[in-house]
C-alpha positions in Angstrom: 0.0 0.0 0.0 2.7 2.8 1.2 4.7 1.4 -2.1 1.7 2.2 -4.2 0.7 5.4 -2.9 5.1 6.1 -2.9 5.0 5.3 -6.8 1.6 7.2 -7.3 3.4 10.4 -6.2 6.2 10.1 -7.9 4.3 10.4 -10.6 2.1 12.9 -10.2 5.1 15.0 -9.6 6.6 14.0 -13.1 3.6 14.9 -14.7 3.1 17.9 -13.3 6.9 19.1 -14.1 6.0 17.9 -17.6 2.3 17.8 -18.4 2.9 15.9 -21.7 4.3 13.0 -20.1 2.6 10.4 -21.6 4.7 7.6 -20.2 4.3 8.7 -16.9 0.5 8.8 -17.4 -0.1 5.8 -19.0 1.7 4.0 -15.8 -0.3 6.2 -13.1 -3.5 4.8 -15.2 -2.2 1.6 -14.0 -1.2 2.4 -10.5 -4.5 3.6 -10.0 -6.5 1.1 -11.5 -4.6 -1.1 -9.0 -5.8 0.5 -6.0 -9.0 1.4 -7.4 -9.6 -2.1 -7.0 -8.3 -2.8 -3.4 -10.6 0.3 -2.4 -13.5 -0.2 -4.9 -13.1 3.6 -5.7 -14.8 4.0 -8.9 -13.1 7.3 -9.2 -9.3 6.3 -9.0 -10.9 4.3 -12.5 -12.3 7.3 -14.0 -8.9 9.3 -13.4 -7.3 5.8 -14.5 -9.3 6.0 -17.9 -8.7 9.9 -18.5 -4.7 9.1 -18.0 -4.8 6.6 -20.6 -6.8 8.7 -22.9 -5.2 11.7 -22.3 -1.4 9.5 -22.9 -2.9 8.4 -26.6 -3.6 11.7 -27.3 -0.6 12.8 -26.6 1.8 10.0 -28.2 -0.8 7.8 -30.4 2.1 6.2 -32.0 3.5 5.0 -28.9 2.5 1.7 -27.5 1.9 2.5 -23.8 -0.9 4.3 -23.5 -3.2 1.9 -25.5 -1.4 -1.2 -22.9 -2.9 1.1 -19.8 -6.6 1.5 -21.6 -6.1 -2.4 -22.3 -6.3 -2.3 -18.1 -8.6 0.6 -17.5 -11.5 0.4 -20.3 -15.0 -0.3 -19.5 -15.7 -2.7 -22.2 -13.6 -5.5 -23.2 -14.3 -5.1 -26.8 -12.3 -1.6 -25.9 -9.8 -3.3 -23.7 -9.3 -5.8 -26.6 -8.6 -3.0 -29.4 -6.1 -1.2 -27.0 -4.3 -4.3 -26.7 -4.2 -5.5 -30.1 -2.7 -1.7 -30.8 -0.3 -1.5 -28.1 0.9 -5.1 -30.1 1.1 -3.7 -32.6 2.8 -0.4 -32.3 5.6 -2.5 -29.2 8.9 -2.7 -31.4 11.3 -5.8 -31.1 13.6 -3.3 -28.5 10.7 -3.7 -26.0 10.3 -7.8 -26.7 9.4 -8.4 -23.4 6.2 -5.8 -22.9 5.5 -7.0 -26.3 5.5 -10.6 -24.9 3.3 -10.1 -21.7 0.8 -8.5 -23.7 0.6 -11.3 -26.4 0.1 -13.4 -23.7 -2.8 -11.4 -22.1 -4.6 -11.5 -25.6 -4.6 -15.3 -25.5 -5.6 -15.7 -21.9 -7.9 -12.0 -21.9 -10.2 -13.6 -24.8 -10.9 -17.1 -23.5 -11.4 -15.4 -20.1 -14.2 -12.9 -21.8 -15.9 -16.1 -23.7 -15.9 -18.6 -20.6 -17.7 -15.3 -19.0 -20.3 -15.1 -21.9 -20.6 -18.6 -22.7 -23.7 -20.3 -21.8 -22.3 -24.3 -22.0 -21.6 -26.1 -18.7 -18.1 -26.8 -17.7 -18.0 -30.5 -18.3 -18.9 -29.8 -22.2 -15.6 -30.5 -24.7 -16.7 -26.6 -26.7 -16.2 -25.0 -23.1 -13.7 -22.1 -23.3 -12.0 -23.2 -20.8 -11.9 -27.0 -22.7 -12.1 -26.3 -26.3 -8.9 -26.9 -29.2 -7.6 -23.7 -30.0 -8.7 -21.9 -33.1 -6.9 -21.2 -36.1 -6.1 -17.5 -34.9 -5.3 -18.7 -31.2 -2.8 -21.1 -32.9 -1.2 -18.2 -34.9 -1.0 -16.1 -31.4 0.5 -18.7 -29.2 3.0 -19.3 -32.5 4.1 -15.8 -32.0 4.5 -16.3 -27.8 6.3 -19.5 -28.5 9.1 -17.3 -30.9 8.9 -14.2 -28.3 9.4 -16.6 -25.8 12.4 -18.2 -27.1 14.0 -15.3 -28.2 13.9 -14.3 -24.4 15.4 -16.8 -22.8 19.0 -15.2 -23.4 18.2 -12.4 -21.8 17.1 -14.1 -18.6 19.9 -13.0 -16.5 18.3 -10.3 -13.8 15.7 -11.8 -10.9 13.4 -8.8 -12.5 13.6 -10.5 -15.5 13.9 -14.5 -14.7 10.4 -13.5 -12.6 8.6 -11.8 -15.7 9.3 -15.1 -17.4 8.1 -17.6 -15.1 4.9 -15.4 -14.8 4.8 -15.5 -18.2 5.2 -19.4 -18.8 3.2 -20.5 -15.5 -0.3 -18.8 -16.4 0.9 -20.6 -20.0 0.7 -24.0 -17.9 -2.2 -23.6 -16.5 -4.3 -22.4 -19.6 -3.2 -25.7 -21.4 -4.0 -27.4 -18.4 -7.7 -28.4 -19.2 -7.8 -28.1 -23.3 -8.3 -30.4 -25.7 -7.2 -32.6 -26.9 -4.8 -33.7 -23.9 -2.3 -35.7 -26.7 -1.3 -31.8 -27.6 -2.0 -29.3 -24.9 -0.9 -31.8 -21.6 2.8 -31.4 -23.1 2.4 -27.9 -23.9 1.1 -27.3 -20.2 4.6 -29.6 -18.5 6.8 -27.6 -20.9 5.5 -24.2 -19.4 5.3 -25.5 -16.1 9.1 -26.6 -16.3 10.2 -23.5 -17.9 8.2 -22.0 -14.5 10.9 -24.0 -12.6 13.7 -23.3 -14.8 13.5 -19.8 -14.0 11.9 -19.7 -10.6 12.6 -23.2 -8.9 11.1 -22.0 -5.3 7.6 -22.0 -7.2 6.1 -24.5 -5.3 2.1 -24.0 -7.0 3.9 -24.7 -10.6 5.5 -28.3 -9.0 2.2 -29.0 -7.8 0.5 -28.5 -11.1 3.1 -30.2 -12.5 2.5 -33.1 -10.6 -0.5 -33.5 -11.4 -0.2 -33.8 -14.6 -0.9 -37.3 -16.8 -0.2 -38.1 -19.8 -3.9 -38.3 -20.9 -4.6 -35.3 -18.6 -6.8 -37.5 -17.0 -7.0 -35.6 -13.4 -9.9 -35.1 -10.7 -7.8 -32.5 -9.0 -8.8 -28.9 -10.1 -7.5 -26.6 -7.0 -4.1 -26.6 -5.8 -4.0 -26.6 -2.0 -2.1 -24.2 -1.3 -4.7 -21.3 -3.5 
């Protein structure tokens, strides 16, 4: 909490010594999303929202203020377009953002579907169950490349963490998907690559453990959630 509100003011001060700060805006839209949500404070989104409008305003041909309205948008068919632009306009110097936001577009739509979908869980066409689609192949084609080209530059904790975020909530969306013969191996290789770079997480060996080659498993919470 006393971090957050530290980093809010920090930036409120760089703003105001430079009003066209975009940068700086686009991350206190996020800082105050953030604690928007630990106070339910519907204004801290509103001022969240303005930021991020205000930053593509300012710099529309920079990626970060459409990456903080991918956060702070109402609608998700909003949050969506922001993300896809922020993508799109992310250069290969900033591989990493770039990567944590492809990710978020494969996970971010499945999580909107499941929401909106009115099949039952046990069903095969479930989001949270179903093959991935042709354009869900391309996408996770192009996280599997960012991905790899990543893994040399895994030498800071900052960076070794980003990474094992990055491949564990890979892990657990293959968990569950059909068919098993394709995603269970996808899910261990994430969940290993988890381990590679962070071997104290101890949620990522339990999922790991659970895992069979059929995916064949009653066990859908891991104790220690």
């Amino acid at each position: 909490e006393n971090d957050s509100r530290s980093k809010e003011d920090d930036l409120r001060k760089a703003i105001e010594s430079r009003p066209s700060n975009a940068k700086a805006m686009s991350q206190l839209a996020s800082v105050l999303w953030e604690g928007s949500r630990r106070n339910n404070d519907p204004s801290l989104q509103e001022e969240a929202r303005s930021l991020a409008q205000r930053a593509i305003e300012i710099q529309p041909t920079k990626p970060f203020g459409y990456a903080a309205l991918s956060i702070v948008a109402k609608e998700w068919k909003d949050r969506r377009k922001a993300l896809t632009k922020a993508i799109d306009l992310t250069s290969d110097h900033f591989r990493m953002a770039r990567l944590g936001l492809l990710v978020r577009l494969l996970l971010e739509d499945r999580r909107e579907e499941t929401r909106t979908t009115a099949l039952g869980k046990g069903s095969s066409d479930h989001p949270n169950r179903r093959c991935l689609n042709l354009r869900e192949i391309q996408l996770y084609s192009r996280i599997q490349d960012e991905l790899k080209d990543s893994e040399d530059h895994a030498k800071d904790p900052e960076t070794k963490d980003f990474l094992a975020h990055q491949e564990f909530q890979l892990g657990l969306f293959f968990r569950k998907k059909y068919p098993a013969s394709a995603n269970i191996p996808r899910s261990k290789h994430h969940l290993q690559q988890t381990l590679r770079y962070n071997p104290n997480n101890e949620i990522a060996r339990f999922w790991l453990g659970t895992l069979t080659r059929d995916g064949d498993t009653a066990i859908s919470k891991c104790p220690a959630d």
